[in-house]
N, C-alpha and C positions, 0 to 999 in steps of 0.2 A: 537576629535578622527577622524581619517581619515582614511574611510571606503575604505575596498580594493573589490574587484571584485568578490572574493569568497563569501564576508558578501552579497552583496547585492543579486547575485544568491539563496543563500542560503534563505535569504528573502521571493524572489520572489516563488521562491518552498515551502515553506512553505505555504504563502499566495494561491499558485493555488490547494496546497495540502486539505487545511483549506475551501475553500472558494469555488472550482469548485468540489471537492465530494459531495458538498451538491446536485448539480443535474443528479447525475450517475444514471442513468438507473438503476431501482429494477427489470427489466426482465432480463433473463437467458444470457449468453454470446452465441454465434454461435456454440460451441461444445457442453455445455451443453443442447442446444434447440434443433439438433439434435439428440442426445440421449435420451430428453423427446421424441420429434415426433415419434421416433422409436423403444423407449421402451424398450430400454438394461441402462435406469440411474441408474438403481437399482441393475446393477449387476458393477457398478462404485467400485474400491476400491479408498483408499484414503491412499495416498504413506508417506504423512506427515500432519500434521495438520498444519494449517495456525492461525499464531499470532491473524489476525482481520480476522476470518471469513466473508464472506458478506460482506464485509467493513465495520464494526465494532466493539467496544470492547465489547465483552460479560461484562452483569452485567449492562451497559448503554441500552441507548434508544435514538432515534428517530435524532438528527440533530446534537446535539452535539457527539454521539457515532462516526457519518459516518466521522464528522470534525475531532475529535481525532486521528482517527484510519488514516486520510489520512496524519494530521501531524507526527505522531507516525513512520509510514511508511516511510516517507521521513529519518525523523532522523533515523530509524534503518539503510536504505542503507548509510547514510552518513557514521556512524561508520563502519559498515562493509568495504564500500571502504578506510576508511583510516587505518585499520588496515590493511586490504590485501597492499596498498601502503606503510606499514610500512613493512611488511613482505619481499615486494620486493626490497626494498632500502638494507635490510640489505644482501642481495645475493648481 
């Protein structure tokens, strides 16, 4: 089988997806840490709810949640982009 350009991409994003969430920072991101420091987090709404919270799947635990949740991740925007490229082909 003669792997085309997309397979091996696709690979690769999974592998950095799988394999480089394992060492993501568990402290706040730069918006969230300024809303702790200043103490409006708690008047935060939450406009949608996120698939992997935290980056993980609820119901899991610990290294394998954060790995799923970063494969998971990848595969959801892969579908989403190709049906949105499907959507646009057919205009």
């Amino acid at each position: 089988m003669r792997l085309r350009w997309w397979m091996v991409g696709l690979v690769v994003c999974l592998l950095m997806a799988g394999l480089l969430s394992l060492f993501a920072s568990p402290l706040p991101d730069g918006l969230e840490r300024v809303a702790e420091d200043h103490g409006f987090i708690e008047k935060a709404e939450e406009l949608f709810s996120s698939p992997f919270p935290d980056y993980s799947l609820p119901g899991l635990g610990g290294a394998l949640s954060t790995s799923l949740a970063g494969v998971l991740g990848v595969l959801l925007i892969l579908l989403l982009t190709l049906l949105w490229a499907r959507l646009l082909r057919k205009r």
